[in-house]
DOTIVEX-911807 format. One record per residue (C-alpha): x, y, z. Coordinates in pm, whole numbers, padded with zeros to 5 digits. Each point is the difference from the previous one (the first is absolute). Example, Ala and Ser with C-alpha at 12.3 -4.5 7.8 and 13.67 -1.06 7.14 Angstrom:
R        X        Y        Z
R    01230   -00450    00780
R    00137    00344   -00066
END
This chain:
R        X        Y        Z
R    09231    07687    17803
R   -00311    00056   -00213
R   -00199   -00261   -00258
R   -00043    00006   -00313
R   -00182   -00298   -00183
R   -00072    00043   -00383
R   -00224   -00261   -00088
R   -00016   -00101   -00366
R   -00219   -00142   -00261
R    00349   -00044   -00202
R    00197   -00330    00043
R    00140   -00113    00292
R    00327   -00096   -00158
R    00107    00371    00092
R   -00075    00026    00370
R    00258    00140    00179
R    00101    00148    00347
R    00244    00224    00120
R    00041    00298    00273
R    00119    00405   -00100
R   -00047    00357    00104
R   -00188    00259   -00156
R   -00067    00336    00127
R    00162   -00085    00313
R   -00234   -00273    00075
R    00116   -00392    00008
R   -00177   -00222   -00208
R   -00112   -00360   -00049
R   -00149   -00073   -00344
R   -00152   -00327   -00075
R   -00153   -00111   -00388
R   -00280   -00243   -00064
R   -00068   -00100   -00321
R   -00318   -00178   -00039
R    00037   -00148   -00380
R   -00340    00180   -00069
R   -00216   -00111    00230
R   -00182    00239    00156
R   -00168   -00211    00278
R    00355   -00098    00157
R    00083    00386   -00035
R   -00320    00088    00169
R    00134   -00277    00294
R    00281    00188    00037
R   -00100    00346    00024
R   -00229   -00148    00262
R    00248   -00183    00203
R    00272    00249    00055
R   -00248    00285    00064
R    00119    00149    00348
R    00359   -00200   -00094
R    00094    00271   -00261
R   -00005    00335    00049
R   -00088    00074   -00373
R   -00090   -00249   -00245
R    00096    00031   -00376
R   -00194   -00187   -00293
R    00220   -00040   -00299
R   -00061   -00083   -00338
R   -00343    00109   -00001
R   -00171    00199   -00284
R   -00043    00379    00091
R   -00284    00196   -00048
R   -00028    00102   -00363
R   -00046    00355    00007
R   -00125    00189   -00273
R   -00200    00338    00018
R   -00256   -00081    00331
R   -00065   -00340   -00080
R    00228   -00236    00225
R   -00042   -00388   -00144
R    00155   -00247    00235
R    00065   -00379   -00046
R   -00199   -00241    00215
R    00277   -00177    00140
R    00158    00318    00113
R   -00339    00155    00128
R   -00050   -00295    00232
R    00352    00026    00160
R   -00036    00348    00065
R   -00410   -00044    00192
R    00225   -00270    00204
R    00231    00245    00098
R   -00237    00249    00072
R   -00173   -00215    00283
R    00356   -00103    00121
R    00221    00237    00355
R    00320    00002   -00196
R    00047    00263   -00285
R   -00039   -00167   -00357
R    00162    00171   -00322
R    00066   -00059   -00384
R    00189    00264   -00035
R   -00200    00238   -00200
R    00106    00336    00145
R    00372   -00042   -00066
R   -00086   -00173   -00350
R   -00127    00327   -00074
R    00267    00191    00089
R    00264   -00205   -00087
R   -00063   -00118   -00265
R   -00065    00366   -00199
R    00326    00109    00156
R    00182   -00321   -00143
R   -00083    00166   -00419
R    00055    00343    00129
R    00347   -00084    00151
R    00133   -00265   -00287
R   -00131    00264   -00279
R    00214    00287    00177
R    00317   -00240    00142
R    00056   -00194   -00334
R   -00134    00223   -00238
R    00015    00362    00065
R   -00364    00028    00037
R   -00009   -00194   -00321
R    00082   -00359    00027
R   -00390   -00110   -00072
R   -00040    00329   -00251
R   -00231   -00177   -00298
R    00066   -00365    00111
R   -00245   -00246   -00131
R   -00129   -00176    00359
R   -00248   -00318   -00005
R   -00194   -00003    00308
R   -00081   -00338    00029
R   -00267    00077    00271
R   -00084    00376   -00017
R   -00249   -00050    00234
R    00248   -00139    00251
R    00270    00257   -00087
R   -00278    00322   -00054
R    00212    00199    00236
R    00336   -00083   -00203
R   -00166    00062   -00336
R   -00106    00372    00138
R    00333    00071    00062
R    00162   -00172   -00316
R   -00249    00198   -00199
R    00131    00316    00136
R    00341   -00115   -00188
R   -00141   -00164   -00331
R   -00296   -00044   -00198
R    00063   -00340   -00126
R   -00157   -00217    00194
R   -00145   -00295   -00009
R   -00284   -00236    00177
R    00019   -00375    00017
R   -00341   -00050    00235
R   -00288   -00067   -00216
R    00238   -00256   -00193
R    00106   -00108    00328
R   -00286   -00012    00268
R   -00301   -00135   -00247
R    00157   -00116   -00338
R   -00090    00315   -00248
R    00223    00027   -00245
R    00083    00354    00038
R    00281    00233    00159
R   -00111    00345    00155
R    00218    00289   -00117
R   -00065    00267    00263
R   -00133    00060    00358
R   -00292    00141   -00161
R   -00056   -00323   -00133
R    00099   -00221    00325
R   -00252    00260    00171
R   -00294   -00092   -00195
R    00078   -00390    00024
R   -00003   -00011    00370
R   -00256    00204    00053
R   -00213   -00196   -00218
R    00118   -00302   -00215
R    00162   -00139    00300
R   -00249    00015    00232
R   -00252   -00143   -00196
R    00170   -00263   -00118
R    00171   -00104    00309
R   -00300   -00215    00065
R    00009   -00153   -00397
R    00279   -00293   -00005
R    00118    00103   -00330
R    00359   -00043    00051
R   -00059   -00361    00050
R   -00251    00000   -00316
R    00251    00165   -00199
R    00279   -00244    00106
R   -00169   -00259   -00124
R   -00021    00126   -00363
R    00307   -00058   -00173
R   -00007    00311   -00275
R   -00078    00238    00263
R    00258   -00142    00251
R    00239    00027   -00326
R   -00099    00386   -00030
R    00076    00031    00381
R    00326   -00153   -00003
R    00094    00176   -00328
R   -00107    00350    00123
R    00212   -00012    00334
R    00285   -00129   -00156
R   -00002    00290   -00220
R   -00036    00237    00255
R    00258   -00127    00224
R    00241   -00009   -00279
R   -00044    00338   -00086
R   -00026    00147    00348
R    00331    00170    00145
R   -00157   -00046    00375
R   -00226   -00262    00159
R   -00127    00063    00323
R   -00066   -00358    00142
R   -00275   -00023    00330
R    00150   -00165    00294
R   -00282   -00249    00015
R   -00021   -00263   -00252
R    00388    00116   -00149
R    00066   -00348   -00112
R   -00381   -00030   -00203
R    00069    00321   -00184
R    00374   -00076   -00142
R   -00037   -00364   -00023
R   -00066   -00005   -00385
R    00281    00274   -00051
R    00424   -00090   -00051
R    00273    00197   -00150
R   -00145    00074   -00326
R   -00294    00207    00165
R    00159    00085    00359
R    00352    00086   -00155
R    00156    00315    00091
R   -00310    00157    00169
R   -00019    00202    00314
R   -00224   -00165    00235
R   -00211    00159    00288
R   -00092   -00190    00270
R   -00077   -00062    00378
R    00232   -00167    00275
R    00208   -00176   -00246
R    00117   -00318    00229
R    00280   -00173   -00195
R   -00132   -00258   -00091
R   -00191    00226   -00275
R    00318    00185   -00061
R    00173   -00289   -00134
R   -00323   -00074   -00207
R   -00008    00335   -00146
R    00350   -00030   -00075
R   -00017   -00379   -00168
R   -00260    00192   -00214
R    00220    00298   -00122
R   -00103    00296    00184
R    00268    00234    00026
R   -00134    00240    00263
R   -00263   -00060    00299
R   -00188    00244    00213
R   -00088   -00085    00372
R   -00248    00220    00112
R   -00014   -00114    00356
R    00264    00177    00179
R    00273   -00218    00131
R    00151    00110    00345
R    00070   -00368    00143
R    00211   -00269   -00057
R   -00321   -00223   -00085
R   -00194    00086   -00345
R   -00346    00093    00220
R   -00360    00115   -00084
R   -00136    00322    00010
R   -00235   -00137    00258
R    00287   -00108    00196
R    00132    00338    00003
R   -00288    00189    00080
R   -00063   -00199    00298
R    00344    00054    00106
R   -00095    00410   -00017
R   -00318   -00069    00207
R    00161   -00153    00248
R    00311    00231   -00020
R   -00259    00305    00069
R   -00224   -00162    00223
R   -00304    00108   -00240
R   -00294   -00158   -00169
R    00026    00026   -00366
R   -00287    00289   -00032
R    00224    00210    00194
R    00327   -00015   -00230
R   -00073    00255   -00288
R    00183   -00017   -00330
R    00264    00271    00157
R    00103   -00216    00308
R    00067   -00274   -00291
R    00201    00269   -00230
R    00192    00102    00292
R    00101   -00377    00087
R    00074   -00098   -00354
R    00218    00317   -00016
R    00195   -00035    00286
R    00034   -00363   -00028
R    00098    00046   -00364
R   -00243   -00242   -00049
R    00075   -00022   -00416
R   -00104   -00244   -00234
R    00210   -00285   -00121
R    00175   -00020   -00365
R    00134   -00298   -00120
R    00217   -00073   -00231
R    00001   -00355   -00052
R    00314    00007   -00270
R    00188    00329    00104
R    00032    00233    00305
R   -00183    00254   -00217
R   -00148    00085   -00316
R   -00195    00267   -00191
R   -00150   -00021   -00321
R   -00159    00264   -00202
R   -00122    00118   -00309
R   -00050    00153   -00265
R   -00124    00067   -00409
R    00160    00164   -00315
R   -00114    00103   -00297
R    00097   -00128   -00388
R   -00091    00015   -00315
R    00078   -00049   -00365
R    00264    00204   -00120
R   -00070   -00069   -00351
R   -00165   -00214   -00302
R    00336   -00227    00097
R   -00169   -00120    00359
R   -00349   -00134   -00184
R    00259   -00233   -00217
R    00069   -00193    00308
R   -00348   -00087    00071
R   -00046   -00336   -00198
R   -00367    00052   -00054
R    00058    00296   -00175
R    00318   -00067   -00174
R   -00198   -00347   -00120
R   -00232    00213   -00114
R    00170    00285   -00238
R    00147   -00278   -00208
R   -00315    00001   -00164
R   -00104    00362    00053
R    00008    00296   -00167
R    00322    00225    00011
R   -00165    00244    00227
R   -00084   -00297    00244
R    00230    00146    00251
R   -00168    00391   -00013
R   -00319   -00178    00087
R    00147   -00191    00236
R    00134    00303    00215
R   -00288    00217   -00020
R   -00200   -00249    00107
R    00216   -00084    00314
R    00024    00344    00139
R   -00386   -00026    00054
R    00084   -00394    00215
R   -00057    00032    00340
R    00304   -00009    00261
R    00091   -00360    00111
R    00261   -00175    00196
R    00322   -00073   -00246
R    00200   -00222    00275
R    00057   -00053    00385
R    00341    00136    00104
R    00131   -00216    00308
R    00328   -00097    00165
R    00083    00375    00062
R    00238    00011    00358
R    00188    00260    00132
R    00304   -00051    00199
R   -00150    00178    00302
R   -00277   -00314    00021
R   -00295    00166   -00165
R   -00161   -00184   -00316
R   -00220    00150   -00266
R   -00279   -00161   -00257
R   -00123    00219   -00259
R   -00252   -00033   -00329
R    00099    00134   -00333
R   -00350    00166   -00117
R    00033    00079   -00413
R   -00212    00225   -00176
R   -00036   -00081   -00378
R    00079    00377   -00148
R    00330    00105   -00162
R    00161    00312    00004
R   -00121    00051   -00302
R   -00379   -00063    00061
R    00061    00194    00332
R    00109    00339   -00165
R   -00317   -00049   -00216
R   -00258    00037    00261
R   -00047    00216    00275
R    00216   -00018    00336
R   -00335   -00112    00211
R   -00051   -00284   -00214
R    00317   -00155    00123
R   -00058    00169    00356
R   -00301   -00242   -00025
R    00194   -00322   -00083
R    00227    00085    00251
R   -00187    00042    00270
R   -00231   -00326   -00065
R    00353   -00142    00000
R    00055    00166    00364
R   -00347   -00201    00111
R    00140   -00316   -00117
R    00304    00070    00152
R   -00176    00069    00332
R   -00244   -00301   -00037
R    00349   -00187   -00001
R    00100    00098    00283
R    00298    00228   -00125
R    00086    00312    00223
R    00182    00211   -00223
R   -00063   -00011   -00382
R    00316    00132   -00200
R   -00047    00141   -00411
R    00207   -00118   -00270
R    00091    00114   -00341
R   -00265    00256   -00133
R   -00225    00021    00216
R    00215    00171    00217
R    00018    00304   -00253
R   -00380    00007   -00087
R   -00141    00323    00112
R    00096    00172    00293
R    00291   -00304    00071
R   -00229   -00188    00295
R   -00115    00296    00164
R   -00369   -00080   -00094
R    00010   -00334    00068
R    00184   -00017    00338
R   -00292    00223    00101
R   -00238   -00196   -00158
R    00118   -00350    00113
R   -00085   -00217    00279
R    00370   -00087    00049
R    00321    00210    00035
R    00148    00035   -00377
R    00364    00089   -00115
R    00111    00019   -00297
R    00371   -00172    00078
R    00176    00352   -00165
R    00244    00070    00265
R    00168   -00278    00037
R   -00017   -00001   -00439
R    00195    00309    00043
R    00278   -00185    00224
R    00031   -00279   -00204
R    00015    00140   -00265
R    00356    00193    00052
R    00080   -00302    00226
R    00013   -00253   -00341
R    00157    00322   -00191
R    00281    00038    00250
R    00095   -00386    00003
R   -00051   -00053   -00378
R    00258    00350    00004
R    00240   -00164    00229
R    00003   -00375   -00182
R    00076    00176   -00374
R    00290    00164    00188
R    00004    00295   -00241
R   -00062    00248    00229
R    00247    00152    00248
R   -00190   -00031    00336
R    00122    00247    00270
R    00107   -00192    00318
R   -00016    00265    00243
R   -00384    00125   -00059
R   -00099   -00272   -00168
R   -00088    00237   -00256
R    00036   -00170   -00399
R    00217    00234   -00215
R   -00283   -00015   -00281
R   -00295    00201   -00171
R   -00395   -00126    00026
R   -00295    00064   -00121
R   -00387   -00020    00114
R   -00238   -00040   -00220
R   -00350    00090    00085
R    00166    00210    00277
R   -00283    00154    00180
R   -00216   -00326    00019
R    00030   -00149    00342
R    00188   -00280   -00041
R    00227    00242   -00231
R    00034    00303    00255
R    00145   -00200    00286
R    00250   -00216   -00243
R    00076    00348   -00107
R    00072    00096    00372
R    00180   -00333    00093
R    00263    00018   -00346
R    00090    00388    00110
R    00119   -00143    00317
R    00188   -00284   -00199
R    00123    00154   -00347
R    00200    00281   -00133
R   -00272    00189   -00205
R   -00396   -00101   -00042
R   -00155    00052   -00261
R   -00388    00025   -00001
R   -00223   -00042   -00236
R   -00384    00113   -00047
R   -00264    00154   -00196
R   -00133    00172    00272
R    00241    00219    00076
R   -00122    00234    00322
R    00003   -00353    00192
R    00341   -00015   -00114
R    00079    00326    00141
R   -00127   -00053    00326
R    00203   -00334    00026
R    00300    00149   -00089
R   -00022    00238    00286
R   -00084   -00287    00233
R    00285   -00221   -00090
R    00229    00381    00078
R   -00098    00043    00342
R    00026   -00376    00015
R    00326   -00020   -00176
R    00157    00304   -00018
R    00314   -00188   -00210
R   -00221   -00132   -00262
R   -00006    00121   -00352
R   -00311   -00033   -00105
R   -00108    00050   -00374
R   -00377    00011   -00139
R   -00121   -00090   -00324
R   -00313   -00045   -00224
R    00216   -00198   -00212
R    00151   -00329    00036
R    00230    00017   -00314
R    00207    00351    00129
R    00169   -00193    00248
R   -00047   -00368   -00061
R    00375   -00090   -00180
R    00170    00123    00328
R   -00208   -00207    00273
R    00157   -00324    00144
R   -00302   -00103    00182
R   -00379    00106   -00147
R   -00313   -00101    00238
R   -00324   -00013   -00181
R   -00327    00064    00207
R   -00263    00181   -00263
R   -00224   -00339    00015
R   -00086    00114   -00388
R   -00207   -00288   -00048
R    00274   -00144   -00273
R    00068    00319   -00180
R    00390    00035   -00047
R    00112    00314    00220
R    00345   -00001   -00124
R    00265   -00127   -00300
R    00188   -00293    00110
R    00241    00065   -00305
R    00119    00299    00166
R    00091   -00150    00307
R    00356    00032    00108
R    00165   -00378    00004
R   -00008   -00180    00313
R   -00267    00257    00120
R   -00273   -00204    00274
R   -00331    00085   -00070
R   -00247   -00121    00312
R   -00351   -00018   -00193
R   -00206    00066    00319
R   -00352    00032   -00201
R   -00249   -00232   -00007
R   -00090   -00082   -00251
R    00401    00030   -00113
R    00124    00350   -00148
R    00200   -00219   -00278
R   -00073   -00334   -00225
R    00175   -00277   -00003
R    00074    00102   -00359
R    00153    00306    00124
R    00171   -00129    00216
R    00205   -00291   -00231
R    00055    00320   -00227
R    00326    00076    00216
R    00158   -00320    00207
R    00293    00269    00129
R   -00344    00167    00256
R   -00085   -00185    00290
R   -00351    00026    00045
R   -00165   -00091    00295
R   -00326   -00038    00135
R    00024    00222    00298
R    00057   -00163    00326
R   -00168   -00341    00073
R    00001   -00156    00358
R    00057   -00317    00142
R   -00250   -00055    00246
R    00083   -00238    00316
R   -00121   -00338    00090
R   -00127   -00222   -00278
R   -00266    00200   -00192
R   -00232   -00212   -00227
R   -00221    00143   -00279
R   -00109    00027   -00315
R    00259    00101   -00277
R    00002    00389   -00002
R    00267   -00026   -00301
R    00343    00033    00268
R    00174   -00273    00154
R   -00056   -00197    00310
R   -00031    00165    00323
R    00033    00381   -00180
R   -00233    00250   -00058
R   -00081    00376   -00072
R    00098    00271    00244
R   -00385    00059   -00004
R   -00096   -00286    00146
R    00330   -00044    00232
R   -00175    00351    00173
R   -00328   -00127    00130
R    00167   -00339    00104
R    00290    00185    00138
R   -00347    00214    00205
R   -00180   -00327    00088
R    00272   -00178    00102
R    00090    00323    00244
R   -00374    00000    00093
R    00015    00382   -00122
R   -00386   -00103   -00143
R   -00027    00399   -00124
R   -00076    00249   -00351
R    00411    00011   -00044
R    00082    00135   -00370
R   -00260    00172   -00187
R   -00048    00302   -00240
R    00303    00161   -00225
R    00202    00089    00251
R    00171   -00243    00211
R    00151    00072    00403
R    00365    00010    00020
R   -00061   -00125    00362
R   -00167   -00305   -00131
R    00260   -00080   -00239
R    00218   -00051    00227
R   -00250   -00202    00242
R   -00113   -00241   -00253
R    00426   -00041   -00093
R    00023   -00058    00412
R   -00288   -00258    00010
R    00063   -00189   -00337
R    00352   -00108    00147
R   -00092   -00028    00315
R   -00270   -00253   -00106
R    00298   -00191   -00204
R   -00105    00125   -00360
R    00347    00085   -00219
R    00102    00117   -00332
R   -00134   -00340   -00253
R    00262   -00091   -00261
R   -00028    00314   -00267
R   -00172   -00080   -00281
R   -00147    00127   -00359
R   -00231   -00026   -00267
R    00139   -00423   -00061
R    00058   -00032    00369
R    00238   -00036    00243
R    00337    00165   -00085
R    00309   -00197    00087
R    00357    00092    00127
R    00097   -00081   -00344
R   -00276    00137   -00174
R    00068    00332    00140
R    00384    00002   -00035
R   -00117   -00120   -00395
R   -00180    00315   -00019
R    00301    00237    00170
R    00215   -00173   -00246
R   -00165    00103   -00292
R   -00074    00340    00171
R    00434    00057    00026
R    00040   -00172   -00356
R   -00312    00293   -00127
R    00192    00296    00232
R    00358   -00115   -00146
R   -00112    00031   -00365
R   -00181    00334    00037
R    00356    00143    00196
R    00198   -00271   -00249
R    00177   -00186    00268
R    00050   -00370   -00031
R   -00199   -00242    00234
R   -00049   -00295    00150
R   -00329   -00179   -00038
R   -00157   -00253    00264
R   -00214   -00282   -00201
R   -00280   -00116    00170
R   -00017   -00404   -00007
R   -00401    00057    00015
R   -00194    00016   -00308
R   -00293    00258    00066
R   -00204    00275   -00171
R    00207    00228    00175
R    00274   -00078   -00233
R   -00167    00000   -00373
R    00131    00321   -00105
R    00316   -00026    00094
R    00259    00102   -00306
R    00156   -00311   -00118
R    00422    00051    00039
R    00246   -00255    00111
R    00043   -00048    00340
R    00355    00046    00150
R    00297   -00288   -00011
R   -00036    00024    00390
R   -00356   -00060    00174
R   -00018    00039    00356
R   -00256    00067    00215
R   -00010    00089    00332
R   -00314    00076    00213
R    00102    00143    00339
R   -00256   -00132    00290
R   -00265    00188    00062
R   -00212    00058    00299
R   -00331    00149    00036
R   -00008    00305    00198
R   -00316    00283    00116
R   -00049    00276   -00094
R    00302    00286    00097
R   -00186    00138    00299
R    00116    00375   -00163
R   -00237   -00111   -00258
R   -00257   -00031    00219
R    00061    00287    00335
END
């Protein structure tokens, strides 16, 4: 049976002892911890030379390496001329470090992540010097990183942003100064310790991933609890459990052993490497770097991940884009609505020129995102300051501009997919620009607009239950119309109603694109009639469900008076097709604001103007992507996939996301708000055909109602609401 004695400058309390095979060899393994003293570990070494047939020596500092220069602590340079002079073998494990420790990113970026799990992450080294070879790789995978050393190692208030950066220090600051005590001349000045303390907090807070040195663990995170530690992924080196359960009293959700573990016992990587000397009967200048690859392959020799809450977790992230949709938004700033009391009556005009030139900046944190399949997703809402209006003014690179410093931030964040919301998805060429432009993958959110869209008009058909709905198909026995019909989000509702309805009407200025659709939806549909118009008002008295998608920037695109009763109109645009005004003009039309989703988990953020937990189709797309780890340019330009329609469908419910209560222009619409409207609809039919009617009052007293003609209700009031359950999208809708 052959040796192995690791002897350790770390604390004796974890000594430990116990016999295994490994590559077919029998092995006893024996720990020493010396509590830091480097005389009794010199002892040691000395008295079971000849005993051992290779000696380990744990919890020493390796060799920095950086560029040619090799910097090596004193205590650790003495143990090593001791071994030198010594018969048995002595090693710290640096040759499997190497290895293993660059195969440990590589194999948790591709295993957890798709080759993107660390894609953009904000990482605080808090030794880069220590961890050089780890930040090499980690840059490889994002460009926000971070260097606690100078702050660390002598007291100067300052964090190094790049390996650039961590290159010049050690190559010069440090080794000057490693002879200057300023560390312990800063400590002893109380604003510049204060600056310290301050400065590290900060970056720990914001960091996503800390990668913690072996040595001195407990110095580095002793100053740091939940608020800071919370929720980070933490990288690390032979994680005994002891700093497990620390990490895990301190909130961190996900931790990162480099140091492969193969036995029973959490063990060094000194240990192990003696245990491969011995195993091939070689000094360590004879094992190259492929005789280690070949052993950590075949032993599967993988790096730990904890999960000190969970069996396993993924978080990732991402960024969308907002922005004003009118002078309305600027009213809710109290600043400025302080202000106009005593302004001018053009106050506002100045107001949103002005803001279109503001810079991009972070409008809210989005957390408590969770899929049912276990993966979590963060995200930043980045606003820009233009309206529509101010945006149709100026020239489509001025807002590729905005966007794209928005894309920086959004990287800078740490977010791996950035999605773009309202108009700034219809600027220019649709995205096209900027996803080739931008640092990040970009999506505009339009496909899965399109399928919500007809999703909340099929439901909001099927609850005013005055439409005959064909079981057999599935198919609705009713007319619709498209308008804006060769936009993209317009084009594939147009392709998704033929498959549902009776006849389509679509409806376009441009009408060659309308052409070429129509002959699309043919060979898709050969049943479908299909009509095309450059004219809303031909057709618009016969359609029982309209879908506006024309994104006019507030212009009205049709006549709501004209509108056949108990006709649902799904206002798609953004900013909306119709007022509010409009809108109260005719309580018998249910208008809707296209299809809003209910996204899973417990979302927090900022008010976005929709109730809790809901949000825009838009935005649902690049969470539905993150959340799928599909971190890729998905929906850009005028014309959308069919494919990826019916992908981003697939992933939203597979990812838990689901039809949000339907709501309009005074929010969410109620069972009884909607049978209020079909009432009034029947009692509007029955006096155009002169039939007598029942009418369903509404208990609920909103603008909805104001314009509804003033009669006597009926000796008999009953109401009955039949229960109603949410269901997706008719997959004929969809395939």
């Amino acid at each position: 049976m052959k040796k192995i004695v690791s002897i350790s400058l770390g604390s004796s309390q974890g000594n430990y002892e116990f016999s295994t095979q490994f590559l077919g060899v029998d092995f006893q393994v024996r720990r020493f911890g010396t509590d830091g003293n480097v005389e009794k570990a010199a002892e040691l070494m000395k008295e079971w030379d000849k005993k051992a047939d290779v000696i380990g020596l744990g919890d020493v500092k390796f060799p920095y390496s950086i560029g040619s220069n090799r910097v090596v602590r004193r205590d650790t340079e003495t143990l090593i001329d001791i071994g030198k002079n010594l018969k048995t073998p002595v090693t710290i494990g640096t040759a499997l470090r190497r290895v293993a420790y660059e195969w440990s990113l590589r194999h948790v970026n591709y295993q957890l992540g798709k080759g993107n799990y660390f894609s953009n992450a904000r990482v605080l080294f808090m030794s880069g010097m220590f961890s050089y070879q780890l930040s090499k790789v980690m840059a490889e995978y994002t460009p926000n990183l971070v260097f606690a050393d100078p702050l660390i190692e002598k007291g100067i208030p300052i964090l190094l942003k790049s390996i650039r950066d961590l290159d010049r220090y050690a190559l010069s600051v440090h080794q000057v100064m490693q002879w200057i005590p300023l560390k312990a001349i800063t400590s002893r000045i109380s604003p510049l310790q204060g600056i310290d303390n301050y400065l590290f907090r900060k970056a720990v807070k914001a960091a996503q991933v800390i990668v913690i040195p072996y040595q001195d663990f407990h110095q580095y995170i002793q100053n740091f609890f939940v608020d800071e530690l919370g929720g980070k992924i933490v990288i690390s080196s032979t994680v005994y459990d002891d700093r497990v359960q620390l990490l895990k009293e301190r909130g961190v959700e996900i931790i990162i052993d480099t140091t492969p573990k193969i036995l029973k016992q959490v063990v060094g990587v000194n240990v192990l490497e003696a245990m491969i000397m011995t195993a091939l009967d070689r000094p360590l200048d004879e094992i190259t770097d492929d005789d280690l690859l070949e052993i950590v392959s075949e032993q599967r020799m993988d790096p730990r991940v904890i999960y000190p809450f969970r069996k396993q977790k993924r978080k990732t992230r991402f960024a969308f884009v907002i922005h004003p949709l009118s002078q309305h938004h600027f009213m809710k700033v109290k600043p400025i609505e302080f202000m106009s009391r005593f302004a001018p009556k053009n106050f506002f005009n100045w107001v949103e020129k002005a803001s279109a030139y503001l810079p991009p900046f972070v409008y809210s944190k989005v957390t408590g995102i969770q899929s049912p399949c276990g993966v979590e997703a963060e995200g930043w809402l980045i606003t820009m300051g233009g309206t529509p209006k101010e945006m149709l003014s100026k020239s489509p690179e001025f807002t590729y501009r905005q966007i794209l410093q928005a894309a920086k931030i959004a990287k800078r964040l740490g977010a791996q997919i950035m999605g773009l919301g309202a108009f700034t998805k219809i600027v220019g060429d649709a995205g096209v620009t900027v996803s080739r432009k931008s640092e990040i993958p970009i999506t505009t959110g339009n496909s899965l607009s399109a399928a919500g869209a007809i999703w909340a008009a099929i439901e909001a058909v099927k609850r005013m239950k005055l439409i005959k709905v064909k079981t057999k198909k599935n198919r609705i026995h009713a007319k619709a119309m498209v308008v804006g019909a060769s936009g993209s989000i317009g084009a594939v509702c147009c392709r998704l109603l033929a498959q549902m309805f009776d006849e389509v009407v679509m409806v376009d200025i441009r009408d060659a694109r309308l052409l070429a659709l129509k002959q699309i939806i043919r060979e898709e549909t050969p049943n479908a009639k299909v009509v095309v118009s450059t004219r809303a008002d031909k057709y618009i008295a016969d359609m029982d469900v309209i879908v506006t998608t024309t994104s006019a920037a507030g212009k009205s695109v049709l006549d709501i008076m004209k509108v056949k009763p108990g006709c649902v109109i799904t206002d798609v645009a953004r900013p909306l097709d119709l007022s509010p005004e409009e809108v109260e003009k005719r309580p018998d039309v249910l208008v809707i604001e296209s299809g809003e989703i209910e996204l899973p988990g417990n979302p927090e953020m900022k008010d976005i103007g929709l109730p809790p937990r809901v949000t825009y189709a838009c935005m649902a797309e690049v969470i539905a992507l993150a959340l799928e780890g599909r971190f890729e340019t998905y929906t850009v330009g005028r014309e959308i996939e069919w494919q990826k329609v019916n992908d981003i469908y697939d992933l939203a419910g597979k990812h838990g996301m689901k039809l949000a209560a339907i709501s309009g222009h005074n929010g969410v619409f109620s069972d009884e708000d909607i049978a209020q409207v079909a009432s009034l609809a029947r009692k509007a039919l029955a006096i155009k055909q002169k039939k007598p009617v029942q009418v369903i009052h509404s208990k609920k007293k909103k603008p909805l109602l104001k314009l509804v003609e003033k009669s006597k209700p009926p000796a008999k009031k009953k109401v009955v609401f039949d229960h109603y359950e949410e269901q997706p999208l008719p997959r004929a809708a969809i395939h």
